[in-house]
N, CA, C and O atoms as CSV, one atom per row, in Angstrom:
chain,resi,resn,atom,element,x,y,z
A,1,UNK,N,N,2.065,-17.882,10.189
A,1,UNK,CA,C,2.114,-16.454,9.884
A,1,UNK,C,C,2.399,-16.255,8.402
A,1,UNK,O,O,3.340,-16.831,7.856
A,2,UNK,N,N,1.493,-15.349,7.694
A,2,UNK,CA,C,1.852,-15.063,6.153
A,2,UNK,C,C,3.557,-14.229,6.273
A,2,UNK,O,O,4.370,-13.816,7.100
A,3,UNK,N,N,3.339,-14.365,4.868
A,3,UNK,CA,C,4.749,-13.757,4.622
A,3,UNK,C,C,5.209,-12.466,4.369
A,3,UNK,O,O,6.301,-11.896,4.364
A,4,UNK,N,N,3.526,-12.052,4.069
A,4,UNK,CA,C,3.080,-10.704,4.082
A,4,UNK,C,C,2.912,-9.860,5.031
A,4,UNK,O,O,2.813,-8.637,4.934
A,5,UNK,N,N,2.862,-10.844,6.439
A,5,UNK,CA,C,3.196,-9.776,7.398
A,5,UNK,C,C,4.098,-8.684,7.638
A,5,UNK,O,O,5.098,-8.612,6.923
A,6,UNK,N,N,3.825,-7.474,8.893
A,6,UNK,CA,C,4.355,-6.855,9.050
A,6,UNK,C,C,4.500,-5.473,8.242
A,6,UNK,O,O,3.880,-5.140,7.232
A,7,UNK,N,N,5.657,-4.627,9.077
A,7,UNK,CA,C,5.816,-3.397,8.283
A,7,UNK,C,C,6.737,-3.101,7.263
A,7,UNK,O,O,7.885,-3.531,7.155
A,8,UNK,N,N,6.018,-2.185,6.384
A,8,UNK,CA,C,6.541,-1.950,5.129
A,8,UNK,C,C,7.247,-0.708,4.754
A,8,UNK,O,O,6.629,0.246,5.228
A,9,UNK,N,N,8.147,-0.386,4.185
A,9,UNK,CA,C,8.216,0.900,3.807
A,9,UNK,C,C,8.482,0.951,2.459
A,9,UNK,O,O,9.418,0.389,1.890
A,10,UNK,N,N,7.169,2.016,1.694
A,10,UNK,CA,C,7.193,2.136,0.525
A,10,UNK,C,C,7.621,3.442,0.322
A,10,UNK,O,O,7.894,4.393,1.054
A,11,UNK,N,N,7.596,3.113,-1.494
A,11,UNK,CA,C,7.926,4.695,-2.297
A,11,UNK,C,C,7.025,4.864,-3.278
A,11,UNK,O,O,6.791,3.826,-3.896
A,12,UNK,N,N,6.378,5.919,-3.671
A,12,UNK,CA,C,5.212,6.156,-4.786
A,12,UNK,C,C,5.724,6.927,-5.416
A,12,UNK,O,O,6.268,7.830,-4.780
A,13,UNK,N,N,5.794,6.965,-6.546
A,13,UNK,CA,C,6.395,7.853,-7.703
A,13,UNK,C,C,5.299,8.492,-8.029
A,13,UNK,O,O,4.600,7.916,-8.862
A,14,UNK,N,N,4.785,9.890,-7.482
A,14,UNK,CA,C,3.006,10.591,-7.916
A,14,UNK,C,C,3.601,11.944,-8.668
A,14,UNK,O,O,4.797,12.220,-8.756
A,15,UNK,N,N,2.534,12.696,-9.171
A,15,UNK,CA,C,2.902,13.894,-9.921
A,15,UNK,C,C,3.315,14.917,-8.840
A,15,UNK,O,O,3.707,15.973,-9.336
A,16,UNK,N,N,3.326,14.885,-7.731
A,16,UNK,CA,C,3.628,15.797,-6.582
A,16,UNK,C,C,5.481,15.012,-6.578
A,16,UNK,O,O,6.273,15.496,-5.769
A,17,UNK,N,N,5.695,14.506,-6.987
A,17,UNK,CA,C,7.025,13.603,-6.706
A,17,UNK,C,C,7.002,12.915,-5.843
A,17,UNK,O,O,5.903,12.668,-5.345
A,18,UNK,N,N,8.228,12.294,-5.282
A,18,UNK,CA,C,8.418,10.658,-4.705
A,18,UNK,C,C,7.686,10.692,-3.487
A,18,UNK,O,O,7.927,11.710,-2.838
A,19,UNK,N,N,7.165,10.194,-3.153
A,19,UNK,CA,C,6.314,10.194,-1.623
A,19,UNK,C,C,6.201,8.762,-0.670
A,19,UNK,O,O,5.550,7.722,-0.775
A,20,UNK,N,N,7.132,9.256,0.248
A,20,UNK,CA,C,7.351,7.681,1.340
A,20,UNK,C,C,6.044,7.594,2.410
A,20,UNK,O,O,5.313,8.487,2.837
A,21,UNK,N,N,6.062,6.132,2.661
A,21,UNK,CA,C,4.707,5.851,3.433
A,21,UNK,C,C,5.342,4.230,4.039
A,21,UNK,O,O,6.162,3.451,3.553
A,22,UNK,N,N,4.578,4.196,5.224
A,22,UNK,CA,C,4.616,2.822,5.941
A,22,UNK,C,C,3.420,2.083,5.857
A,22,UNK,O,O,2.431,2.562,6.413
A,23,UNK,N,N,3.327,1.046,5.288
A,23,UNK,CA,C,2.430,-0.115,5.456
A,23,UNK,C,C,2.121,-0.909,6.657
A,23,UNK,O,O,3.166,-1.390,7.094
A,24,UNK,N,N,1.240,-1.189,7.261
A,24,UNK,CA,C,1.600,-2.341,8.178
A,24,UNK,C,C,0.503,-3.212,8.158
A,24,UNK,O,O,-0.645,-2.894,8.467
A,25,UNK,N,N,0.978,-4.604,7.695
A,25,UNK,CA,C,-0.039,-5.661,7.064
A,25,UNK,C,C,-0.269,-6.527,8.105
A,25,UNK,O,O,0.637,-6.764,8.904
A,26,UNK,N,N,-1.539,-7.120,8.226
A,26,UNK,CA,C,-1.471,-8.342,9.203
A,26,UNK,C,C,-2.814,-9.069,8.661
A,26,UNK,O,O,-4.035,-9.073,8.818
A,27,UNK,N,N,-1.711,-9.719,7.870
A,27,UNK,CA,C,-3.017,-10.629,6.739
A,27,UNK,C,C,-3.663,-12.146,8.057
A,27,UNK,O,O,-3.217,-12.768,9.021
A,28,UNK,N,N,-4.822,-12.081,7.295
A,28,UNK,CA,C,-5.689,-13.496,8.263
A,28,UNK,C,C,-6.547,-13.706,6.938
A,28,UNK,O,O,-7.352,-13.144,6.195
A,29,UNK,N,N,-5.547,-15.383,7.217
A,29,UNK,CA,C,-6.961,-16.016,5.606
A,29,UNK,C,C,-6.562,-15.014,4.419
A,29,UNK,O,O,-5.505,-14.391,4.516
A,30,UNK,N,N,-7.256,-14.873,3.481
A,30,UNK,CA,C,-7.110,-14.487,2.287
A,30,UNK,C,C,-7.522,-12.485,2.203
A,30,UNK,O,O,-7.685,-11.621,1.341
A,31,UNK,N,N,-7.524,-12.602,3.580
A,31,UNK,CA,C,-7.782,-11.102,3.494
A,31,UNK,C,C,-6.842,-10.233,5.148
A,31,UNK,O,O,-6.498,-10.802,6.184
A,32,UNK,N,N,-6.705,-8.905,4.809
A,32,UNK,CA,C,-5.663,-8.654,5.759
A,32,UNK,C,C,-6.119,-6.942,6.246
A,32,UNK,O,O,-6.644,-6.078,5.544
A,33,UNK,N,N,-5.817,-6.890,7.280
A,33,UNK,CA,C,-6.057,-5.519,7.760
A,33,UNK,C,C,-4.390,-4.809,8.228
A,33,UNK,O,O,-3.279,-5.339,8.246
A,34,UNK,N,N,-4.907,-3.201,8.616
A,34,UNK,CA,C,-3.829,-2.491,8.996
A,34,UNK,C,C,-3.753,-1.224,8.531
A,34,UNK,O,O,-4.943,-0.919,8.446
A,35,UNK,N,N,-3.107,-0.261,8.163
A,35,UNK,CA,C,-2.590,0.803,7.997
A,35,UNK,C,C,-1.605,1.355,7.263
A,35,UNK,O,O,-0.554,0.732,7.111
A,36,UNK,N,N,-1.798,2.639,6.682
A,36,UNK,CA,C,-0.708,3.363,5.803
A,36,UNK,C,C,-0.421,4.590,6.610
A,36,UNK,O,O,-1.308,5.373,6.951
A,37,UNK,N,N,0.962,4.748,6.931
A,37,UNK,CA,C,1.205,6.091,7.748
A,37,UNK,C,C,1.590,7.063,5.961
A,37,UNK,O,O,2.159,6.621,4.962
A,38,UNK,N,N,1.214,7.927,6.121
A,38,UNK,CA,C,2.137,9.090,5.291
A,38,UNK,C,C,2.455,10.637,5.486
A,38,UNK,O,O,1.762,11.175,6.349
A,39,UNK,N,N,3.178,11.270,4.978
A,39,UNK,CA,C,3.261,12.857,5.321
A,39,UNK,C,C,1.852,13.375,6.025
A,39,UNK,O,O,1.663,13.795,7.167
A,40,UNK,N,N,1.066,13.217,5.076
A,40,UNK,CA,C,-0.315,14.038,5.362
A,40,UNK,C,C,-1.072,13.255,6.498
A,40,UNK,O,O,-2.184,13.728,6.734
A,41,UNK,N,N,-0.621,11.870,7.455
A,41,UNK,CA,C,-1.036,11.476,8.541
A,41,UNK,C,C,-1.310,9.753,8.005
A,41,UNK,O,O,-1.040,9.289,6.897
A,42,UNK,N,N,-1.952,9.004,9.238
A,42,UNK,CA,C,-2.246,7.585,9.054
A,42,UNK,C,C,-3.811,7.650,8.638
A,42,UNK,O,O,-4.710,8.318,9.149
A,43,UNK,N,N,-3.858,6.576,7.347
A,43,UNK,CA,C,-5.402,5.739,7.246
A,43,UNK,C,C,-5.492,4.807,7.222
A,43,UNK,O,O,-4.502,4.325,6.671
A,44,UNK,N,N,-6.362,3.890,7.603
A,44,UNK,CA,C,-6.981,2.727,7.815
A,44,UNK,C,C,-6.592,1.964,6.022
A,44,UNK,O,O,-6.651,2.671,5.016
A,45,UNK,N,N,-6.291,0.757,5.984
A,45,UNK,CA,C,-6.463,0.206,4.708
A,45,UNK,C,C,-7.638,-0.302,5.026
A,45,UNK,O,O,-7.909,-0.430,6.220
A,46,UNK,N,N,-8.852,-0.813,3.724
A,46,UNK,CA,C,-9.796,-1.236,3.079
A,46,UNK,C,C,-9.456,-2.248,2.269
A,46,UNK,O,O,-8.317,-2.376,1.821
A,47,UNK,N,N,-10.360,-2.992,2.038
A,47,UNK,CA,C,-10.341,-4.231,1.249
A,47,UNK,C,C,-8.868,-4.507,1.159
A,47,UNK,O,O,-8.206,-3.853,0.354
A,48,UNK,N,N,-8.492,-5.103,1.655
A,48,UNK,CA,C,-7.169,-5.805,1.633
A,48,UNK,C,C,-7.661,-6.636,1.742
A,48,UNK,O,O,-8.484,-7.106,2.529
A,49,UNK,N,N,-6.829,-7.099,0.328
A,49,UNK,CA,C,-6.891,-9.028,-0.475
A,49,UNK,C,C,-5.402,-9.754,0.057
A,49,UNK,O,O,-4.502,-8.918,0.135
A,50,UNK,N,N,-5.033,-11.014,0.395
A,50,UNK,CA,C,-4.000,-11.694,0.412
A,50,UNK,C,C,-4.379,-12.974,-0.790
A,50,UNK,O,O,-5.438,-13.602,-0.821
A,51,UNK,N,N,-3.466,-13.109,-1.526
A,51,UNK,CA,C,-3.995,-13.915,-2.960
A,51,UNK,C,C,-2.159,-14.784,-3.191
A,51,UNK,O,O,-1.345,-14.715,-4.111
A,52,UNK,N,N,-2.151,-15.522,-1.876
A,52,UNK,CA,C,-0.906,-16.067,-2.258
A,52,UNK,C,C,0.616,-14.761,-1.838
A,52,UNK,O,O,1.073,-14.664,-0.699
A,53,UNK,N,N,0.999,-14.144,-2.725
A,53,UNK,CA,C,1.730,-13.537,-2.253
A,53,UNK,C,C,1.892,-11.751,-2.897
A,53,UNK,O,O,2.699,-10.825,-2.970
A,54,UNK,N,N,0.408,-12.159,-3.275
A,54,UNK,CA,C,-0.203,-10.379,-4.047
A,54,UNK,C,C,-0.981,-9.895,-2.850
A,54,UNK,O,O,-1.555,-10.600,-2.020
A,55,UNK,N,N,-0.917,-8.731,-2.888
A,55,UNK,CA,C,-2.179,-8.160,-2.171
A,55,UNK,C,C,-2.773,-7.081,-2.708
A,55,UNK,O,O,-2.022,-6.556,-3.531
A,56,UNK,N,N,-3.482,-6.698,-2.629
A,56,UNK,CA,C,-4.563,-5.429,-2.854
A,56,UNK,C,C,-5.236,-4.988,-1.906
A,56,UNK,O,O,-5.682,-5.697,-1.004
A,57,UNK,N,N,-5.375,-3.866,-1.992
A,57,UNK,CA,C,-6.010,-2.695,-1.147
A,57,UNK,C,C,-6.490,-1.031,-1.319
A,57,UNK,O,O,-6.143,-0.478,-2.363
A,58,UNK,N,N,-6.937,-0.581,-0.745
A,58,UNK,CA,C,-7.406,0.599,-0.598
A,58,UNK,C,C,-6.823,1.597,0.386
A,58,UNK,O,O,-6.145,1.122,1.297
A,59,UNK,N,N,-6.975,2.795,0.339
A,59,UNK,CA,C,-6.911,3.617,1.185
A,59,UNK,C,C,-7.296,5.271,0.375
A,59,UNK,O,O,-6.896,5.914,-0.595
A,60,UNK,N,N,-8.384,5.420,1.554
A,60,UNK,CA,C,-9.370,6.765,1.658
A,60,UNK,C,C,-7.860,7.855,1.890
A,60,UNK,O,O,-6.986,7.240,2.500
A,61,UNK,N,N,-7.460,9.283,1.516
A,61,UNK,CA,C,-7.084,9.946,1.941
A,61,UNK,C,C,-7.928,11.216,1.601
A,61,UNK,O,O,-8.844,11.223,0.779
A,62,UNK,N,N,-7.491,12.335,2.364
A,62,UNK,CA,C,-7.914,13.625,2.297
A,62,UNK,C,C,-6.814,14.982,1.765
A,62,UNK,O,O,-7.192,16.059,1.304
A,63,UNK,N,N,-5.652,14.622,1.950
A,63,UNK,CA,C,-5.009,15.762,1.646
A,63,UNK,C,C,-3.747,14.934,0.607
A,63,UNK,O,O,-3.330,13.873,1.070
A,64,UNK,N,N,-3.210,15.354,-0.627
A,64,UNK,CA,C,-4.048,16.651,-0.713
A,64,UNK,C,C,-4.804,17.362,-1.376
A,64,UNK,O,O,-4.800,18.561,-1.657
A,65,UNK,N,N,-5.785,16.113,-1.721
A,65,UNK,CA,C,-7.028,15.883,-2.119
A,65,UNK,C,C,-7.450,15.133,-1.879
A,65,UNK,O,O,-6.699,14.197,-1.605
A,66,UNK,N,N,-9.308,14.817,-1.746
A,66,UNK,CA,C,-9.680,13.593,-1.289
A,66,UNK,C,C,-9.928,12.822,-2.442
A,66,UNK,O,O,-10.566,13.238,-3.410
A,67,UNK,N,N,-9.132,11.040,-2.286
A,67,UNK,CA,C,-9.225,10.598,-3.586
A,67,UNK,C,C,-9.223,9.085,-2.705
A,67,UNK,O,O,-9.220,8.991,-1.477
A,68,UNK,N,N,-9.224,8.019,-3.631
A,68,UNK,CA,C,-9.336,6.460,-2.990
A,68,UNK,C,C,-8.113,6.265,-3.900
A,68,UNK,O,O,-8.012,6.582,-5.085
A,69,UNK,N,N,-7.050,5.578,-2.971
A,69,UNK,CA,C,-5.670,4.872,-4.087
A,69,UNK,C,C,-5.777,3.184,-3.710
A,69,UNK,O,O,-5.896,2.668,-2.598
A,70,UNK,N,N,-5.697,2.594,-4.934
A,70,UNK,CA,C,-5.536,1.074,-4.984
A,70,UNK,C,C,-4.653,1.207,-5.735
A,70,UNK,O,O,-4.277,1.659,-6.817
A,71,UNK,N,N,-4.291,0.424,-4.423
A,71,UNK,CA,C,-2.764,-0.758,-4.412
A,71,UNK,C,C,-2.338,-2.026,-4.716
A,71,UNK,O,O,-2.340,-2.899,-3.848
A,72,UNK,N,N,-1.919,-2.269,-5.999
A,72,UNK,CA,C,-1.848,-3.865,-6.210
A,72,UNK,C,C,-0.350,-4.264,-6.270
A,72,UNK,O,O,0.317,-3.825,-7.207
A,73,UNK,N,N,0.361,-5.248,-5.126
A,73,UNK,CA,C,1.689,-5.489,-4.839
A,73,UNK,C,C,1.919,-7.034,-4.804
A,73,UNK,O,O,1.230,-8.017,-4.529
A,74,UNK,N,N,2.856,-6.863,-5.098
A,74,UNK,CA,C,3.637,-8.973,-4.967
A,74,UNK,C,C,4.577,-8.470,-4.069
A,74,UNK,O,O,5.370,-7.552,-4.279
A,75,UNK,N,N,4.397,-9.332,-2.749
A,75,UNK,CA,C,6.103,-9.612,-1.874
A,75,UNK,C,C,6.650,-10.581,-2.349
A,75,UNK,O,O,6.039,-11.552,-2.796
A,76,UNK,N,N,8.052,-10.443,-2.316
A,76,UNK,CA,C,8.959,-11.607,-2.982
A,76,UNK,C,C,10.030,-11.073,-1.891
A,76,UNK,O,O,10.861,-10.185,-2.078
A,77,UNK,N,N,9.799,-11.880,-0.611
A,77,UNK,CA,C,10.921,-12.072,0.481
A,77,UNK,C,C,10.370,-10.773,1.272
A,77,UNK,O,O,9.201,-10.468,1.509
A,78,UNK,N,N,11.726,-10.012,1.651
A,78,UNK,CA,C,11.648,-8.817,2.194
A,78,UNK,C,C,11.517,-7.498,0.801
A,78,UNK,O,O,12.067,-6.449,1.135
A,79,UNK,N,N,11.086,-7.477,-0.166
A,79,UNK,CA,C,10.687,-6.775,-1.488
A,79,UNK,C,C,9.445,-6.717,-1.812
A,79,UNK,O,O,8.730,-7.696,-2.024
A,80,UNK,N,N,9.007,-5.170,-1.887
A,80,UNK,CA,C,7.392,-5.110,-2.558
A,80,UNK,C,C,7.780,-4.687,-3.531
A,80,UNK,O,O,8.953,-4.349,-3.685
A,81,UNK,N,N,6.726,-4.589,-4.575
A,81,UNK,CA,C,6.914,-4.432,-5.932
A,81,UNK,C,C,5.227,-4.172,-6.735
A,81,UNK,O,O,4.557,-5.189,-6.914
A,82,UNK,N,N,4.757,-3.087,-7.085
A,82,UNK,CA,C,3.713,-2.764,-7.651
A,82,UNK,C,C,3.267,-1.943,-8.359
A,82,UNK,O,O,4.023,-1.543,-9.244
A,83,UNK,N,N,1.772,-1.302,-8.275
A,83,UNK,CA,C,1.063,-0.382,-8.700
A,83,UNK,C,C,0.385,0.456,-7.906
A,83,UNK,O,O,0.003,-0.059,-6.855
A,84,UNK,N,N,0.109,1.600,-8.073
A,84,UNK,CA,C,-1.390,1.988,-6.946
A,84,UNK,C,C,-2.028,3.192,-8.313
A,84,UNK,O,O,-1.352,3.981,-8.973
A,85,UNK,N,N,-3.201,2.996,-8.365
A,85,UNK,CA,C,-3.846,3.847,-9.076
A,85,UNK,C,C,-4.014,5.524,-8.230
A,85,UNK,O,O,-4.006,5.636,-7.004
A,86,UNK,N,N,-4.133,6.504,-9.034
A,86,UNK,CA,C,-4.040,7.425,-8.227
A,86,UNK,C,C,-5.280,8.282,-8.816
A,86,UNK,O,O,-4.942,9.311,-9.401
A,87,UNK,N,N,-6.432,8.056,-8.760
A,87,UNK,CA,C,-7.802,8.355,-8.902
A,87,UNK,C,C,-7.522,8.807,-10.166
A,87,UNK,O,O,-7.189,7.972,-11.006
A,88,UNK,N,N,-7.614,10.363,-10.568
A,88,UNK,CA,C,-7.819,10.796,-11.809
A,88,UNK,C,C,-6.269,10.714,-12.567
A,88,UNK,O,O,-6.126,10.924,-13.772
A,89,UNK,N,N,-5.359,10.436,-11.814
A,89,UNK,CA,C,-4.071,10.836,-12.043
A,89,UNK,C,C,-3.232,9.743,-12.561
A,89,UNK,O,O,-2.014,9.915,-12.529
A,90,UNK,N,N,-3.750,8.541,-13.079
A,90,UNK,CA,C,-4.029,7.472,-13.616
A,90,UNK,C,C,-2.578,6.682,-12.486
A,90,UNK,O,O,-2.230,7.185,-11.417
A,91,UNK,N,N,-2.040,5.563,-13.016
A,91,UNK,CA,C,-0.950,4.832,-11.861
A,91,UNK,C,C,0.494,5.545,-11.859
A,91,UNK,O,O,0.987,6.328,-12.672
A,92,UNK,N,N,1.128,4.867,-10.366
A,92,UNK,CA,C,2.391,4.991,-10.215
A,92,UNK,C,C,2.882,3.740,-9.639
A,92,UNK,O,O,2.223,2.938,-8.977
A,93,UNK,N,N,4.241,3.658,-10.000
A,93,UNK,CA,C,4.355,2.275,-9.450
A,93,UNK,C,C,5.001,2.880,-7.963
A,93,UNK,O,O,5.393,3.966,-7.536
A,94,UNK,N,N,4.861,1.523,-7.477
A,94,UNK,CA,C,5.177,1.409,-5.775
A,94,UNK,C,C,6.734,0.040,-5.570
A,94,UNK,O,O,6.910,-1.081,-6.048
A,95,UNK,N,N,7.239,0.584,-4.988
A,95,UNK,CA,C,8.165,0.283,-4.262
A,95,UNK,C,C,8.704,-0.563,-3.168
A,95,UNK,O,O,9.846,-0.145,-3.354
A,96,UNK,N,N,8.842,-1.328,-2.268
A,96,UNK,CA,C,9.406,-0.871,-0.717
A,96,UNK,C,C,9.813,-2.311,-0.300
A,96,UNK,O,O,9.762,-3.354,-0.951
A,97,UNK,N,N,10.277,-2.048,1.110
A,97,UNK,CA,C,11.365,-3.167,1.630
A,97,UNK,C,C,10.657,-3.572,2.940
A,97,UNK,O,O,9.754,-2.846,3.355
A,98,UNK,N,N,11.035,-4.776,3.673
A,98,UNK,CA,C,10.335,-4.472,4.968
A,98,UNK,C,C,10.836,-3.711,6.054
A,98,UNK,O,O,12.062,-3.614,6.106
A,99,UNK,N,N,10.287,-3.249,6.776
A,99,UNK,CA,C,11.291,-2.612,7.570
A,99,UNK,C,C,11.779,-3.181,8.849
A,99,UNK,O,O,12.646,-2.592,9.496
């Protein structure tokens, strides 16, 4: 089992202010599927990379605007630690612990 498994709970620092969300990773091989719950509801992650102990990914949302955010994170234990681009709204870093 990666180390990257499992659920996450992050924090995004966006121009709307701090905004919490759950991850839930279930990496296979060098690539991993699962989900982001947040306020505005759950989406599917996309391209999720496992690269050792980085990952990257996507996720489509709609509210509250429709935009694509990539996510680039290192786990180090039970600690995430990253970026996510926020379409026009250039990055914020990301946060979170496992839960």
């Amino acid at each position: 089992m990666s180390e990257v498994n499992g659920t996450w709970n992050i924090e995004v620092n966006t121009p709307m202010g701090k905004q919490s969300a759950e991850v839930n990773v279930e990496a296979d091989g060098d690539s991993f599927s699962g989900s982001i719950a947040i306020t505005q509801g759950s989406s599917p992650i996309t391209d999720g990379q496992v690269d050792g102990n980085k990952l990257t990914w996507s996720v489509k949302i709609t509210q509250p605007m429709p935009m694509t955010l990539e996510f680039a994170v290192e786990v180090n234990g039970d600690d995430m630690t990253g970026f996510v681009k926020l379409g026009m709204f250039g990055s914020s870093a990301v946060k979170g612990s496992r839960a």
